[in-house]
N, C-alpha and C positions, 0 to 999 in steps of 0.2 A: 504494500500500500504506500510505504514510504520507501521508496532505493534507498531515497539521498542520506537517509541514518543507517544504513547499512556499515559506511566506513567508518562513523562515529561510535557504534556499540560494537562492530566485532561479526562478521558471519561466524568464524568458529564458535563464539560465544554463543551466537542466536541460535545456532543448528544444537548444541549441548544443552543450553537449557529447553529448545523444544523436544529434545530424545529423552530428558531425562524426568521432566516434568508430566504428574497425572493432571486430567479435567480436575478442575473441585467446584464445588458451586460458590459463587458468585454473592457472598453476605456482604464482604468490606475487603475493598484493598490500599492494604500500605505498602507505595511501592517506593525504590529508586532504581535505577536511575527513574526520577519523575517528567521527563520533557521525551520521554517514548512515547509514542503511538497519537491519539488525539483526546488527551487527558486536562486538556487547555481551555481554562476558561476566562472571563473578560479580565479577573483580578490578577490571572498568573499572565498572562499578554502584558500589563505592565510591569511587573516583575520581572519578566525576560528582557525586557524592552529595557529597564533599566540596566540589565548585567549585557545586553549588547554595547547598551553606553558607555559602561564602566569599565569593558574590553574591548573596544574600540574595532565593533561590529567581528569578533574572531568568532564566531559563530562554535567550532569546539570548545573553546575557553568560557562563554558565557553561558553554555552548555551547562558544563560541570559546575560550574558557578552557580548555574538557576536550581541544581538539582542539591546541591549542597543546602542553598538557601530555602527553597521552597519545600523540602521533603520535611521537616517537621512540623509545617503548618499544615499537610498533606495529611498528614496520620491524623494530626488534630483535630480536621475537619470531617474524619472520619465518626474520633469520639465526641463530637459536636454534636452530630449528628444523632448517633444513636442516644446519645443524654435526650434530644431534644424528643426522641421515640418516645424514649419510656416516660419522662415530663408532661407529654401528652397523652398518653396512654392513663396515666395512674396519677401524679401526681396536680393537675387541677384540681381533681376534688377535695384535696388537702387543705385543710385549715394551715396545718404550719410552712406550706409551701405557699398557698397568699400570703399569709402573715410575712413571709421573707420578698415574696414581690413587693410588697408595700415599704416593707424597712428599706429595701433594695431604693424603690421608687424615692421616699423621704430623702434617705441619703444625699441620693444624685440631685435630688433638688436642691438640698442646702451646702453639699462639695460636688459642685457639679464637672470639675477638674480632677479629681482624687477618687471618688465615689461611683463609679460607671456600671450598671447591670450589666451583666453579660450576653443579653441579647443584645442592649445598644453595641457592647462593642464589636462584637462579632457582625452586625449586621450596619451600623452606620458609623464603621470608624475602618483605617486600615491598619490596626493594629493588624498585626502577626495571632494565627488562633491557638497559637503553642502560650504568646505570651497572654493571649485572656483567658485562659483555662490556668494558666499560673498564678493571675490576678483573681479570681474567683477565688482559688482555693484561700488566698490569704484573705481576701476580702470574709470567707466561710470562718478561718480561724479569729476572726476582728470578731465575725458576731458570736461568736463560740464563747469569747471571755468576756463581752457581751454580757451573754444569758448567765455565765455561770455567777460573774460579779450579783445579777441582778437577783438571781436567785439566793444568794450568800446574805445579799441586804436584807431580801424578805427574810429567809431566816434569822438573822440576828434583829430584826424589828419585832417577831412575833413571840419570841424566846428570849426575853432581855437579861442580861448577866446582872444577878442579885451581890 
């Protein structure tokens, strides 16, 4: 489909991994190299487009480049994704999963620089989706000590030391 990545990945390569590889079905794939086949879409078109610029159009070089840089937002947007299944699947109807959209929501209202839900980032920002799945988690441990603080309070307000 493609010759012209032929001399780029290797025919000995491509003929071994297709002799050596079974079918599997098709859930998720984390690949690299990621600029094979037509796995391209508008966001990674600028990112390429950058690494041409920043190797002054060597088409190999911004290659390995694009693949180095883009292959961990690649896996990420995998586990994006499925987060975002089971999210809709099960967790709307959760009281403590609104209750975090809204803390979520407050937040960003009043650090709207520092405070970002992770569907704004993912969806209206260009962060990197390695670094907003990293920003969640810490943003998950803020609220985490959070809750435990608050919980701490109520206890020592309900049980006063005599």
């Amino acid at each position: 489909m493609f010759p012209d990545s032929i001399p780029l990945i290797g025919e000995r390569f491509l003929k071994e991994i297709y002799k050596s590889s079974k079918a599997l079905p098709m859930v998720s794939i984390k690949c690299s190299p990621y600029h094979v086949k037509d796995k391209v879409g508008f966001e990674d078109c600028i990112v390429l487009n950058d690494m041409l610029d920043k190797h002054n159009d060597d088409l190999e070089l911004a290659l390995k480049a694009y693949t180095e840089h883009r292959n961990p937002d690649a896996k990420a947007i995998v586990d994006l994704a499925m987060y975002n299944y089971v999210e809709m699947r099960k967790s709307v109807n959760s009281k403590m999963f609104l209750l975090r959209k809204k803390i979520d929501n407050m937040l960003h209202w009043i650090f709207p620089n520092s405070w970002v839900p992770l569907y704004t980032m993912v969806s209206f920002s260009r962060e990197r989706y390695h670094l907003c799945i990293a920003k969640r988690k810490q943003q998950d441990k803020v609220l985490s000590s959070f809750i435990q603080v608050g919980v701490v309070s109520v206890m020592v307000g309900w049980f006063p030391v005599v």
